[in-house]
C-alpha positions as CSV (number, residue, x, y, z in Angstrom):
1,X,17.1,-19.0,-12.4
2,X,15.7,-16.8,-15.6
3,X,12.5,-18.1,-14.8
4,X,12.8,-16.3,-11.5
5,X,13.1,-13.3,-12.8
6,X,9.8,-11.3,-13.6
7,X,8.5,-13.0,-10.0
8,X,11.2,-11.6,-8.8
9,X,11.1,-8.4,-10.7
10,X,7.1,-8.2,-9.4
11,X,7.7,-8.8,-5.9
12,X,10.0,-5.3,-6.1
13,X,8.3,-3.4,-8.6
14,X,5.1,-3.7,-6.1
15,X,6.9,-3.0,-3.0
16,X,8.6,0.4,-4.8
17,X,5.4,1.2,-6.2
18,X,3.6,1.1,-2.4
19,X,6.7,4.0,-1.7
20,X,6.0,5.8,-4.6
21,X,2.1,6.0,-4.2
22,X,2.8,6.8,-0.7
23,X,4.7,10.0,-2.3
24,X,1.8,10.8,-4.5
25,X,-0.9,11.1,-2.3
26,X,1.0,14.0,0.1
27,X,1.7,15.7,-3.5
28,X,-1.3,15.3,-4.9
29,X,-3.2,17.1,-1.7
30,X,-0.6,20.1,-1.9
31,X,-0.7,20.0,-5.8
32,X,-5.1,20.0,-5.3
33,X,-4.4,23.6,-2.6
34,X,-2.6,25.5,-5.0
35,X,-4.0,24.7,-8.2
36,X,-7.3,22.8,-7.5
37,X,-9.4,20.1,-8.4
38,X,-9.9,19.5,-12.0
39,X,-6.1,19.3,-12.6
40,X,-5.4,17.2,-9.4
41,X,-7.8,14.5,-10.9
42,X,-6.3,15.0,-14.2
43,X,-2.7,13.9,-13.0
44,X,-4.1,11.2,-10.4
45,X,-6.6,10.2,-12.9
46,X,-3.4,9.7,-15.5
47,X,-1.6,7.7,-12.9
48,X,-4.0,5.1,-12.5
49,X,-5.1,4.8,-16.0
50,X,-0.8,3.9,-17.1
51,X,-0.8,0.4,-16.7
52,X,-2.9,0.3,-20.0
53,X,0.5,0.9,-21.9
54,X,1.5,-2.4,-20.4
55,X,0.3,-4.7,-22.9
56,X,1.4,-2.9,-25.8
57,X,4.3,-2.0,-24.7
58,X,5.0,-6.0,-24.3
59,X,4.1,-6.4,-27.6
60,X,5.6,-3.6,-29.4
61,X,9.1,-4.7,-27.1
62,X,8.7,-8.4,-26.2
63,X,8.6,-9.6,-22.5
64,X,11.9,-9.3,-21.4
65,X,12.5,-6.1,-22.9
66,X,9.8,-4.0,-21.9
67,X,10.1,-5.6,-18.3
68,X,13.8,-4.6,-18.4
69,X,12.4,-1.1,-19.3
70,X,9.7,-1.0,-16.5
71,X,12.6,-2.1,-13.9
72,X,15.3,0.3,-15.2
73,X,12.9,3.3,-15.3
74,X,11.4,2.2,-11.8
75,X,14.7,2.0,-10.3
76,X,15.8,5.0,-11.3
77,X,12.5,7.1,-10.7
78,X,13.0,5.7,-7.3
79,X,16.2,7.1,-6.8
80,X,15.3,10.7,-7.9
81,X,12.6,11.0,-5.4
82,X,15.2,10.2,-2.8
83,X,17.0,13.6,-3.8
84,X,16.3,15.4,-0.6
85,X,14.4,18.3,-2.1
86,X,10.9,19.0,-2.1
87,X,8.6,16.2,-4.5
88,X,6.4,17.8,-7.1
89,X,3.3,16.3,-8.1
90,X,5.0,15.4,-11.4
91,X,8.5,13.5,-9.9
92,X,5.9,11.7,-7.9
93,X,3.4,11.3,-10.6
94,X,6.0,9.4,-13.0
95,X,7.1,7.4,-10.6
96,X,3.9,6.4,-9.3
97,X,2.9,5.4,-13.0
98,X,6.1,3.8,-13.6
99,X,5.5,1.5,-10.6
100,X,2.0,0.7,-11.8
101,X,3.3,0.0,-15.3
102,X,5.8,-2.2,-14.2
103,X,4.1,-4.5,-12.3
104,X,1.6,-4.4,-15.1
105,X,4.4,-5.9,-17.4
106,X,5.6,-7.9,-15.1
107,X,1.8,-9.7,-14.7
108,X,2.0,-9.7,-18.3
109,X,5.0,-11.5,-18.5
110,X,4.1,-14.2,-16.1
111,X,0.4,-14.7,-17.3
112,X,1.0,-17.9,-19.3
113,X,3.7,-19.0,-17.0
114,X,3.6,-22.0,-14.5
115,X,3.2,-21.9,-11.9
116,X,0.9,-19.6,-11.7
117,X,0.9,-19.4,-8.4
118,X,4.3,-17.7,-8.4
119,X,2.6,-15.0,-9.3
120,X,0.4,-14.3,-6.0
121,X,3.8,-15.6,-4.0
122,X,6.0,-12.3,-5.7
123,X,2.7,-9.8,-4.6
124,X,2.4,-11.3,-1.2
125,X,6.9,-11.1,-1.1
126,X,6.3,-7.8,-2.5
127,X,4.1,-6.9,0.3
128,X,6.1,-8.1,2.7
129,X,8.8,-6.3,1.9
130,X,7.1,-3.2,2.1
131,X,6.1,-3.6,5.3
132,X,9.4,-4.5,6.2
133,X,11.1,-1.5,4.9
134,X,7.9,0.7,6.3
135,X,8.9,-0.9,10.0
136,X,12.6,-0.4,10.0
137,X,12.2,3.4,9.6
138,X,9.2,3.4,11.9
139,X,6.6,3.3,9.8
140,X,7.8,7.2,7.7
141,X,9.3,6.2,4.4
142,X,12.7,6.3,3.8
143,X,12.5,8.7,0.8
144,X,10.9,11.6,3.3
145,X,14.2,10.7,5.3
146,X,17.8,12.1,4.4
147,X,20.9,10.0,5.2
148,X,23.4,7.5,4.2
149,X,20.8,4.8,5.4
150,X,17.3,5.8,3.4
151,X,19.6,6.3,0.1
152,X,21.1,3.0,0.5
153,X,17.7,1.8,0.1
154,X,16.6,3.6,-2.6
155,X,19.8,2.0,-4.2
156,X,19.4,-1.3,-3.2
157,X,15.9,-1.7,-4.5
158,X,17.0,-0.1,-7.9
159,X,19.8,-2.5,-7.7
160,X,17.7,-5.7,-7.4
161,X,14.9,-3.9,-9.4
162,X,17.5,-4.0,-12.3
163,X,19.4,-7.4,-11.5
């Protein structure tokens, strides 16, 4: 069952990081209107260029560790965004990263693992769960929506992000 585990951990971190990215891109745009271009790119650019820390943060923490890490601070990310309020392009610029990171570790700590394989099966679950989520709230992410319901998401994928 531990083997499980960072497929498992990958197939959730990519289908949290598809919500979070979904977040960033509606920030980013009103972030670009009120302050412009050059810092817009800046924070986008800085988001896309964080799963670099990936491989030595998994060698400064070990595997487990620094996937525990990614997961914990995923999960919780996650949960902040579904605060209600309106997202800056910061909450949804960590998050974003964190996502990215995470599944970077989690690749990471399944490269020399067999089978391999497992791997592509956790992106395409991941995936799949996405879409799944996207299609029971009718294609609008639960963390634009307020409720009982999209919160229990938010904490049921930090819950099993963490697990």
């Amino acid at each position: 069952m531990a083997e499980l585990a960072p497929y498992a951990a990958l197939a959730v971190a990519v289908a949290v990081t598809f919500e979070c990215l979904r977040v960033l891109f509606p920030a980013a745009y009103t972030y670009r209107e009120r302050s412009g271009l050059t810092g817009t790119v800046v924070v986008v650019a800085a988001v896309f260029l964080a799963p670099v820390l990936a491989l030595p943060l998994v060698r400064l923490l070990g595997r487990r560790a620094a996937l525990v890490m990614g997961a914990v601070l995923l999960g919780a990310a996650r949960l902040w965004l579904q605060h209600g309020g309106r997202i800056t392009i910061g909450e949804a610029a960590v998050a974003s990263a964190l996502g990215l990171v995470t599944i970077s570790i989690a690749l990471v700590a399944t490269a020399d693992r067999s089978p391999r394989d497992g791997v592509v099966l956790a992106l395409v679950a991941g995936l799949a769960l996405d879409t799944v989520i996207r299609g029971a709230w009718s294609t609008w992410d639960p963390v634009w929506q307020s409720g009982a319901g999209p919160w229990a998401v938010a904490a049921a994928l930090a819950a099993v992000l963490v697990a």
